[in-house]
N, C-alpha and C positions, 0 to 999 in steps of 0.2 A: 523259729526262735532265733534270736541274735546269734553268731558264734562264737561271741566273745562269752557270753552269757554260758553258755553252753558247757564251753571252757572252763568256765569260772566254777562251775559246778562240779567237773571234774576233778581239777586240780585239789578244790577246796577237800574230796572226799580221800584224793590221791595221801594231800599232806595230814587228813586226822589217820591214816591208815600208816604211812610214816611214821608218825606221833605216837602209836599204840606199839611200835616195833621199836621207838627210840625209850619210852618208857620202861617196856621187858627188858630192852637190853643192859639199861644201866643198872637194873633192877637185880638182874642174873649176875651180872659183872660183878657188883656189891657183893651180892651174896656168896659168890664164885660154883654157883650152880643155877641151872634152870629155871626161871622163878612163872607163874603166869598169873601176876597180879591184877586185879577186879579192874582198873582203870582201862587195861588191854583190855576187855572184853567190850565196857563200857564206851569206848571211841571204834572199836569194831564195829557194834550197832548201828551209828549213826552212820559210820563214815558207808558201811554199807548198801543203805539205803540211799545215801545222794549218789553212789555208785550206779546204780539200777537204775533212780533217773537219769543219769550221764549216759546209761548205756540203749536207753530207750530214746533219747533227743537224739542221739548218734546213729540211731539204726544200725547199731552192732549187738548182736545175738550171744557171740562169746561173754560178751561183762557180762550180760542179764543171766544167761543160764548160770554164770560161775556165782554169782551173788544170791541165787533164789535159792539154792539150799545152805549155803552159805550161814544167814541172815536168820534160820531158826536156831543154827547151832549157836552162834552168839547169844542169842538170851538164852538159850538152855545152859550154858556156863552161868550166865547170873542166877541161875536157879540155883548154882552149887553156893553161891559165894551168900546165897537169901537175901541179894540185892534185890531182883528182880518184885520179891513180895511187897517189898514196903515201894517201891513207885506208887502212884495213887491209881486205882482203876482204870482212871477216866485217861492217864496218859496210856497205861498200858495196851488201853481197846486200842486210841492213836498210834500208837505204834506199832502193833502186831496190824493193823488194817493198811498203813499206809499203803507198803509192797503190793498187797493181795489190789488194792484198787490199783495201783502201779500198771500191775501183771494185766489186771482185766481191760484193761484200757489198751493194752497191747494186744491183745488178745477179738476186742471187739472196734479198737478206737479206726481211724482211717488215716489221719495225718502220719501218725506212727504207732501203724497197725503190725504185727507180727509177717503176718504174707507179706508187709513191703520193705521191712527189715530180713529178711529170708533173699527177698529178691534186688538188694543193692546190689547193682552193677559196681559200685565201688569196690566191691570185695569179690577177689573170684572165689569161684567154688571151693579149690584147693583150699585156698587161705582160709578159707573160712573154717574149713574140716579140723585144720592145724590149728588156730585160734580156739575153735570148741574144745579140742581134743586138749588144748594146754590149760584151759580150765578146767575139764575137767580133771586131768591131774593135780591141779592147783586146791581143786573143790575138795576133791580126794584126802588130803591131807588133812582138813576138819573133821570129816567122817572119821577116819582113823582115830583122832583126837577126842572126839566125841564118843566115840567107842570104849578107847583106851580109860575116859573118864568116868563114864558108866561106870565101868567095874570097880573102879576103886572109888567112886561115889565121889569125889573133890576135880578138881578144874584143875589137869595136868597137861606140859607140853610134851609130849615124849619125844626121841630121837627120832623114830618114826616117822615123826611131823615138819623136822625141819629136814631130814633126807629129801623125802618127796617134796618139799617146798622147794629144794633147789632144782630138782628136777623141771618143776612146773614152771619155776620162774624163769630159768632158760627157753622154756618154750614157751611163756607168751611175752619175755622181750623180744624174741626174733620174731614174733605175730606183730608185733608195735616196731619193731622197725621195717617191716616192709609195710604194715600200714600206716605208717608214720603218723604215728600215732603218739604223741608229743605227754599225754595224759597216761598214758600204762607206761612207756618209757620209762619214764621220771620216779613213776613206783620202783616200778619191776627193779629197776637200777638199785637202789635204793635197799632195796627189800633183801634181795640178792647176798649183799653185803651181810645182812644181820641174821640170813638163814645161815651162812656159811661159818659166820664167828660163833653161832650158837652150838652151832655142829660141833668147833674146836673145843667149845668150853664143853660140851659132856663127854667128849674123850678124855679132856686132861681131868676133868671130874675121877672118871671113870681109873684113868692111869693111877689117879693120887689113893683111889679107895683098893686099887689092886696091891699097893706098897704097903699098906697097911697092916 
């Protein structure tokens, strides 16, 4: 496939994933707490999925793993917000199936089949370990998120969430800057930024509710 194409795919999923971090933020700012409004779950979804193709044309293993669990926890947030019910069926099947035929095509296809995404000489082994390992801390961070939402039944971000986001996002900008990797970069960078301001805003939260 083209690699402009390719590109184009990435970026597009890099900037709705931006877009869902530039919406929470101004969202939390307003409110000068935490907020994790339905539209953030909503551009997660998608941007998600064109992720997984980006990371399947790219023969890179870290996107796909970090995206495949990723990608249920997004609609399970729209379950909270009873978004998720009123979509009509017929989109729903479409989008719960896309990934999974995504996955299987990786799994049996040949062009870019899993064994030959494993076996990129483009990426050493090391990097590669590093790259999984910072998704999966990345990945981590919804679990907890997910977890944390369970119990109290509503779609919350906790601090939890953006701690370990910073941590993750540190480890796979330096996985994108030695694979120079132009499409995590641009995220990661990006991302970085709004895990870290979210951080300040529930300490000063927290500092304003201790004066109290």
């Amino acid at each position: 496939m083209n690699h402009y194409l390719v590109f184009a795919i990435g970026f597009t999923a890099q900037l709705l994933f931006s877009a869902r971090l530039l919406v929470q933020w101004f969202a939390s700012e307003r409110a000068g707490r935490i907020l994790s409004p339905l539209v953030f779950w909503q551009l997660s979804v998608l941007a998600s999925f064109l992720l997984v193709l980006y990371g399947v044309l790219r023969h890179d293993p870290a996107i796909i793993l970090g995206q495949a669990v990723t990608y249920g926890i997004y609609i399970r947030n729209l379950h909270y917000y009873g978004f998720w019910g009123k979509i009509p069926a017929a989109v729903r099947i479409l989008v719960v199936a896309m990934p999974v035929l995504a996955i299987a095509q990786l799994l049996a296809g040949e062009t870019y089949s899993l064994a030959r995404i494993l076996g990129n000489k483009e990426i050493s082994t090391t990097l590669m370990i590093w790259g999984i390992a910072g998704q999966v801390v990345f990945t981590f961070r919804f679990v907890l998120q997910w977890l944390y939402s369970e119990k109290r039944q509503q779609s919350v971000l906790p601090i939890q969430f953006w701690l370990v986001s910073i941590v993750g996002s540190l480890m796979v900008l330096t996985y994108a800057i030695v694979r120079r990797d132009p499409v995590l970069l641009l995220g990661q960078a990006f991302g970085f930024v709004v895990y870290f301001r979210n951080t300040l805003l529930w300490w000063r939260q927290r500092h304003a509710l201790g004066q109290q």
